[in-house]
C-alpha positions, -999 to +999 in steps of 0.1 A: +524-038-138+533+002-142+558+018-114+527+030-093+507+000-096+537-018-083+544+006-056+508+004-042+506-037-044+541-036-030+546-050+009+558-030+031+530-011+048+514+024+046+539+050+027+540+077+003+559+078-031+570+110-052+578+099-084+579+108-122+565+088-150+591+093-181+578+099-217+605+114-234+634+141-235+638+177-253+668+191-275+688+202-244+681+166-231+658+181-203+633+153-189+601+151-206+579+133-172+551+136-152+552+135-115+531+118-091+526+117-056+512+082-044+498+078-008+495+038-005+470+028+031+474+007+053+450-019+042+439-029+007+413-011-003+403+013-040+421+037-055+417+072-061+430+091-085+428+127-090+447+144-120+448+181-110+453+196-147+456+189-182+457+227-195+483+245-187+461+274-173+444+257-149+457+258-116+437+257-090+428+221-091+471+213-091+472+232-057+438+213-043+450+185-052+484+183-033+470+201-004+447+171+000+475+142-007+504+154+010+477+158+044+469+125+043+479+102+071+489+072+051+484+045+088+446+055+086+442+051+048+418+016+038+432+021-002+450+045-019+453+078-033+472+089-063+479+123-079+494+132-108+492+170-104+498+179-145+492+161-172+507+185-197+542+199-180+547+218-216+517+239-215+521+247-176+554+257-183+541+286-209+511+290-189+489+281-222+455+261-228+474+235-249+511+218-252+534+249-274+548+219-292+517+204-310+492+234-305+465+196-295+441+200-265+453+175-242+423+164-234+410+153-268+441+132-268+436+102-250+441+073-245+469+085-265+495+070-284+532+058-274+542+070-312+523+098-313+530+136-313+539+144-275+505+155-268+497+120-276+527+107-258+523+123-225+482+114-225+495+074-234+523+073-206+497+088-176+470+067-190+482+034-189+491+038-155+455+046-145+441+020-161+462-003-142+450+007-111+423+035-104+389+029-089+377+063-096+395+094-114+386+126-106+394+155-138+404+186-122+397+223-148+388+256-144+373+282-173+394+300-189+413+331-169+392+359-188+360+342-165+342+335-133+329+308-122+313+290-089+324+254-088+305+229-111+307+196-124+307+187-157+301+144-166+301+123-196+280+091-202+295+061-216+271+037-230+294+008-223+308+018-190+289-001-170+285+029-147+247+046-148+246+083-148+232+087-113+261+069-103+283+092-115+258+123-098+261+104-065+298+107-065+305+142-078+276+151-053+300+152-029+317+185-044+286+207-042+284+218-076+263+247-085+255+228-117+265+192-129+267+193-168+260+165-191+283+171-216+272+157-250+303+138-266+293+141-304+307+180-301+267+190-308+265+224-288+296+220-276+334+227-275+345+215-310+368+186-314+371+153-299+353+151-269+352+117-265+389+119-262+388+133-225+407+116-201+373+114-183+349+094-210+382+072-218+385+065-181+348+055-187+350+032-221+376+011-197+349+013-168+368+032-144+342+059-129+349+092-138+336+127-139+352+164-142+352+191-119+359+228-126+372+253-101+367+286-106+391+305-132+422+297-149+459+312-143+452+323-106+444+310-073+412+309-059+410+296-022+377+297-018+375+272-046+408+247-038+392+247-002+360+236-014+377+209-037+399+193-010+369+193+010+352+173-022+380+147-021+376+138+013+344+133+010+346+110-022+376+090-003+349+088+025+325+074+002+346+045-014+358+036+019+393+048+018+387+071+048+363+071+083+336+101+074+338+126+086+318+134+121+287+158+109+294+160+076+269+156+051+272+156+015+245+179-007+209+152-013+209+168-046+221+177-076+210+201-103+218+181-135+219+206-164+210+187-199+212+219-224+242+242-219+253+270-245+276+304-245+262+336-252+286+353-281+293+391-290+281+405-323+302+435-318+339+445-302+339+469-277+342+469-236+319+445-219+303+451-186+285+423-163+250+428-145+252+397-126+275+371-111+290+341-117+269+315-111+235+334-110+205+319-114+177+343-127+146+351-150+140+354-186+147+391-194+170+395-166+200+416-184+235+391-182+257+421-193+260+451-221+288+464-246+295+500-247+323+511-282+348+536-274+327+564-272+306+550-241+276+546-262+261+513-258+262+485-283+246+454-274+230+439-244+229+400-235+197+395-219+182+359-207+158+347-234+144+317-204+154+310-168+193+304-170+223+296-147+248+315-158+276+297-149+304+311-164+308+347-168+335+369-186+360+390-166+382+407-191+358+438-210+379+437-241+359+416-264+355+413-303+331+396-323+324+360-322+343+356-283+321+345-256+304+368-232+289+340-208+280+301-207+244+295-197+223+266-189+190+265-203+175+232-194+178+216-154+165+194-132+173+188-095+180+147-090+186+129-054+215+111-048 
């Protein structure tokens, strides 16, 4: 049994543990680790865990998530809750998308490797201990920091899981997404790389329940957005029994599954200006942004070519060719839960 798995089977009653899993050491013989903070009820009952970050950018969902574990009382828990706030200490350290050491996305690592480069490594050490133990994992992200973006969802479907999609809307429901994304795992339309190697669709192939949830931008904090999250947590503990609901709350009835999701990219550099929020939803022809050069004179202009969401929009105007100027769902449906 891992060091958190025997902490929450321990005797002993309710009581919360601040720990750190080791993986390994640097030059200086600094501590490579990851720390956890593990609530454990006061009766048996499922385990959540919610890993606030595995790019080193993405913040808001390391503050949710200790706002909403270190809150807890542990006497009124049925179960437990773990968090493991970062998944990749090297990368939050430089404030950076991926570990400085490997230059691997973290999360196209796992379940990782005990040999492996330290990407590998640190993805092998924090996934064994959820396996051990979680009843549901909850992925915590945000978009980049050069965008916007409302709080969605984003959920992979593992064909061997043994958990159906509309489970998997049910319980990231509870978040009230502006969109829940089916994310296609072959890469097809897609981020490039191994997708299938997200903590998330691992979680799945060992039939552990488990979706993403993106909070707004990366490398600042958005309160709006870690209030709405701790709010989603509750709700989710509520709903596999770990805590009482709460009086008058009521999740969202529906979600609006996306199934075809793309970015919108720039044929030419210049200074990019937005029309529209984050998170809009609006018509075909309806004008997403423009690109003036350096002489004010405009360029280009993004406009909807059907009805869209736009979910994520970009915040910084200094763009070049090829970088993205929005992600847009194309294709929705709205699906009870």
């Amino acid at each position: 049994m891992s060091r958190i798995g025997d902490f929450l089977q321990a005797a002993g009653g309710p009581q919360v543990e601040c720990g750190r899993i080791p993986v390994g050491s640097m030059a200086s013989g600094m501590s490579v680790d990851l720390p956890y903070v593990a609530v454990r009820g006061a009766e048996r009952g499922k385990t959540l865990w919610i890993n606030g970050q595995v790019h080193g950018d993405e913040i808001n969902g390391m503050i949710a998530s200790l706002r909403f574990a270190r809150a807890l009382d542990a006497k009124k828990l049925r179960g437990n809750v773990v968090v493991t706030p970062t998944a990749n200490p090297h990368a939050l350290d430089a404030r950076r998308k991926r570990n400085p050491y490997d230059e691997l996305d973290l999360d196209q690592t796992f379940p990782g490797s005990g040999r492996g480069l330290i990407s590998e490594r640190l993805s092998h050490a924090l996934f064994a201990q959820i396996r051990e133990v979680a009843d549901m994992l909850v992925s915590l992200h945000t978009m980049n920091p050069l965008f916007d973006s409302k709080l969605y969802c984003v959920y992979k479907v593992h064909p061997d899981s043994g958990v159906s999609e509309q489970d998997q809307l049910k319980a990231l429901s509870v978040f009230n997404p502006n969109v829940a994304c089916r994310q296609n795992v072959t890469g097809a339309g897609e981020l490039p790389g191994n997708i299938a190697g997200g903590i998330d669709y691992q979680a799945l192939a060992t039939r552990i329940p488990a979706f993403m949830v993106e909070l707004g931008g990366g490398s600042r904090y958005e309160s709006h957005n870690v209030e709405a999250a701790v709010l989603g947590f509750r709700r989710l503990a509520a709903q596999l029994g770990i805590l009482p609901a709460l009086e008058g709350d009521e999740a969202p009835a529906s979600v609006r599954r996306v199934t075809k999701r793309n970015w919108v990219t720039f044929e030419k550099g210049g200074l990019f200006t937005p029309e529209i929020e984050a998170g809009a939803t609006v018509e075909a022809g309806t004008v997403i942004g423009r690109t003036t050069n350096l002489f004010g004179e405009q360029i280009e202009s993004f406009e909807a070519e059907v009805p869209s969401v736009v979910f994520g929009l970009r915040r910084d105007p200094v763009v070049h060719t090829g970088e993205r100027a929005a992600f847009v769902a194309t294709e929705w449906d709205s699906v009870r839960v």
